[in-house]
N, CA, C and O atoms as a CHARMM CRD file, in Angstrom:
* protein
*
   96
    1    1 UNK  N     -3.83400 -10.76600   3.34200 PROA 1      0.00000
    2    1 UNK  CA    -2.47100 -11.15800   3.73500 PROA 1      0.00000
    3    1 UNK  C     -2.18000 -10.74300   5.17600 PROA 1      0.00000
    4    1 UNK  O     -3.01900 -10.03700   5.73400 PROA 1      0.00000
    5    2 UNK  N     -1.11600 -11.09500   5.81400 PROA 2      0.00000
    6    2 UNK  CA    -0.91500 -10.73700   7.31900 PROA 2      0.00000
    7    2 UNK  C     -0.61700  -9.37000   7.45500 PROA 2      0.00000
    8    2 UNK  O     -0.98500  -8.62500   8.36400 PROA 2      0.00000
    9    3 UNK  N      0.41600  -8.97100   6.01000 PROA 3      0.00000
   10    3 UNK  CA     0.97500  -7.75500   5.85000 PROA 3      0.00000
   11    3 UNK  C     -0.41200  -6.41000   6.35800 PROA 3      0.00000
   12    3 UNK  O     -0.13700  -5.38200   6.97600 PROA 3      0.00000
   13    4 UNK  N     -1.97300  -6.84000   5.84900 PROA 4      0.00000
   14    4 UNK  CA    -2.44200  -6.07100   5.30400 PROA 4      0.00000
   15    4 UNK  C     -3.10600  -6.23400   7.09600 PROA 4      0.00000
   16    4 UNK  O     -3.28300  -5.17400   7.69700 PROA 4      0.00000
   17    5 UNK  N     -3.40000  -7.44200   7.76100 PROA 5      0.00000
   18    5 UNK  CA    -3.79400  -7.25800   8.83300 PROA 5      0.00000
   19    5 UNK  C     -3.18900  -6.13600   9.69600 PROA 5      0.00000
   20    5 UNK  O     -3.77100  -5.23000  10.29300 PROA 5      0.00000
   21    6 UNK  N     -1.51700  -6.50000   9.59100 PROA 6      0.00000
   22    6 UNK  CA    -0.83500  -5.82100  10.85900 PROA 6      0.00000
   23    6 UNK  C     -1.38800  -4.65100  10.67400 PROA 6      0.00000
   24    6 UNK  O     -2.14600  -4.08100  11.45800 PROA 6      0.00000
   25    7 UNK  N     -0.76800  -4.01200   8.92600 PROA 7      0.00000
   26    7 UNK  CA    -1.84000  -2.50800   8.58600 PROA 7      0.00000
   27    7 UNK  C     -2.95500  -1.86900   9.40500 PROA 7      0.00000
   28    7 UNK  O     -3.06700  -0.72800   9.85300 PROA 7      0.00000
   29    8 UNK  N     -3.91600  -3.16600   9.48500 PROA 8      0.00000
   30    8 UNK  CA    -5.33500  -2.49300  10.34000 PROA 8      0.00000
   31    8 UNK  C     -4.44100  -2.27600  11.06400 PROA 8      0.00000
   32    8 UNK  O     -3.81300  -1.21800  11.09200 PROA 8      0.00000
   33    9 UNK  N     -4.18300  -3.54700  11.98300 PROA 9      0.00000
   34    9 UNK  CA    -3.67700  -3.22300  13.36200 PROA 9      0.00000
   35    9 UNK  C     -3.42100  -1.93700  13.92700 PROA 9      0.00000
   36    9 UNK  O     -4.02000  -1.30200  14.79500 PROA 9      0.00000
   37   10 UNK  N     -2.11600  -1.61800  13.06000 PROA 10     0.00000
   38   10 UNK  CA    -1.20200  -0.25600  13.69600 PROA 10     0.00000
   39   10 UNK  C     -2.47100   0.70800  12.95300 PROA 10     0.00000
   40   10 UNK  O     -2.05700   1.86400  13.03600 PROA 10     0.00000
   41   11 UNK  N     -3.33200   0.71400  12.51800 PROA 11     0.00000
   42   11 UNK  CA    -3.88500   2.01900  12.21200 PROA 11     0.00000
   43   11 UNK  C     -5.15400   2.33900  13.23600 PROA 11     0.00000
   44   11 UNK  O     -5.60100   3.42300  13.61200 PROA 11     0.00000
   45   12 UNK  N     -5.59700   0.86700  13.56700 PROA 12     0.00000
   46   12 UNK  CA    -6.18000   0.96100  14.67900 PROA 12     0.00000
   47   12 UNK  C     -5.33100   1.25400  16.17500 PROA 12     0.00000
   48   12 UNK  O     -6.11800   1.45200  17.10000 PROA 12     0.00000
   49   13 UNK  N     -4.73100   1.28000  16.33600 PROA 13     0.00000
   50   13 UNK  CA    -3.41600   1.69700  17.62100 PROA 13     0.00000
   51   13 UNK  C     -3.19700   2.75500  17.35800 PROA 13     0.00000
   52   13 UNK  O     -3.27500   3.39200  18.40900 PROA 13     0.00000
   53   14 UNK  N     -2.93200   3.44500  16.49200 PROA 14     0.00000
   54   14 UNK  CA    -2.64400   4.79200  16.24800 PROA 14     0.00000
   55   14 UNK  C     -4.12300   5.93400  16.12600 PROA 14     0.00000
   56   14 UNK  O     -4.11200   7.14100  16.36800 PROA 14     0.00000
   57   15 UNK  N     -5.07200   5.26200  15.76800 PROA 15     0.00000
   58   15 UNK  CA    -5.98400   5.26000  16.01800 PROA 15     0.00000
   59   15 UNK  C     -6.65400   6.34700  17.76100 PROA 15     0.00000
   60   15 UNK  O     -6.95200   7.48800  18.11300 PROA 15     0.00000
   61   16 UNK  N     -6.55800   5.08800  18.22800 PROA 16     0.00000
   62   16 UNK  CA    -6.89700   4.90400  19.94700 PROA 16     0.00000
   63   16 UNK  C     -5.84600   5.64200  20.24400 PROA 16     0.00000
   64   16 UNK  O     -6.51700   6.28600  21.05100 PROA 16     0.00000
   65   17 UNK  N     -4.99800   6.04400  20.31000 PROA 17     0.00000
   66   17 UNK  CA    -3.29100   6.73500  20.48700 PROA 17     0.00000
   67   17 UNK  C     -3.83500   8.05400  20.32400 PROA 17     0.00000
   68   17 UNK  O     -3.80800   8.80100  21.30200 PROA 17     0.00000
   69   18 UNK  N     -4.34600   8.47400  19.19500 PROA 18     0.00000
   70   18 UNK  CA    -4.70800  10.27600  19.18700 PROA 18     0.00000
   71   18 UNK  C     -6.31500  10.40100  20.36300 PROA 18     0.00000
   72   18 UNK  O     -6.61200  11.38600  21.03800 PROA 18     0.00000
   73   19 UNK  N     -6.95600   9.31400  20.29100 PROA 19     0.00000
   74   19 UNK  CA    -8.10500   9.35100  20.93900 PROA 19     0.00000
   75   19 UNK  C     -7.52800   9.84600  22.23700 PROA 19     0.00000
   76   19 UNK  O     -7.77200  10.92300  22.78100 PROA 19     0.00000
   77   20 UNK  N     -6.48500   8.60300  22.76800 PROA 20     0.00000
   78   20 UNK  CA    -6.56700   9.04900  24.10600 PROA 20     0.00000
   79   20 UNK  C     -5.39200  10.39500  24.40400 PROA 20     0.00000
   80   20 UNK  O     -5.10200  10.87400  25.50000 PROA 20     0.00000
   81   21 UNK  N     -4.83700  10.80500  22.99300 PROA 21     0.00000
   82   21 UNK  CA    -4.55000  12.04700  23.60100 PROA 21     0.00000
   83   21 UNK  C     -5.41900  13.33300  23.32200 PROA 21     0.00000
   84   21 UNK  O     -4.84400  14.40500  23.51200 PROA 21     0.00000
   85   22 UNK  N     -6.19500  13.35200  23.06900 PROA 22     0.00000
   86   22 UNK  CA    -7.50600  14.46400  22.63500 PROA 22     0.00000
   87   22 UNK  C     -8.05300  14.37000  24.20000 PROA 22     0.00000
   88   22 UNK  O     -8.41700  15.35500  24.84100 PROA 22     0.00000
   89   23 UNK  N     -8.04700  13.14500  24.64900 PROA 23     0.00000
   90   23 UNK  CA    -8.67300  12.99600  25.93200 PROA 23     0.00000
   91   23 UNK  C     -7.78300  13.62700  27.40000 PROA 23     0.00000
   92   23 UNK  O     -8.08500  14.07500  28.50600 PROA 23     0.00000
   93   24 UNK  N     -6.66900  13.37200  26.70100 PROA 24     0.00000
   94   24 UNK  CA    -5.46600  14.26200  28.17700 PROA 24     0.00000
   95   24 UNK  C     -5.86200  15.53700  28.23300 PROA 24     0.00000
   96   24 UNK  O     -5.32600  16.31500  29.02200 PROA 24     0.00000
């Protein structure tokens, strides 16, 4: 469903989001 895409989505964004603050 789209519902379940956006899901990845934001979990992949949130994801990359702690990455690049581990990286600051």
């Amino acid at each position: 469903t789209i519902q379940e895409k956006q899901n990845h989505i934001l979990s992949l964004l949130e994801h990359l989001n702690n990455l690049t603050k581990h990286q600051l």
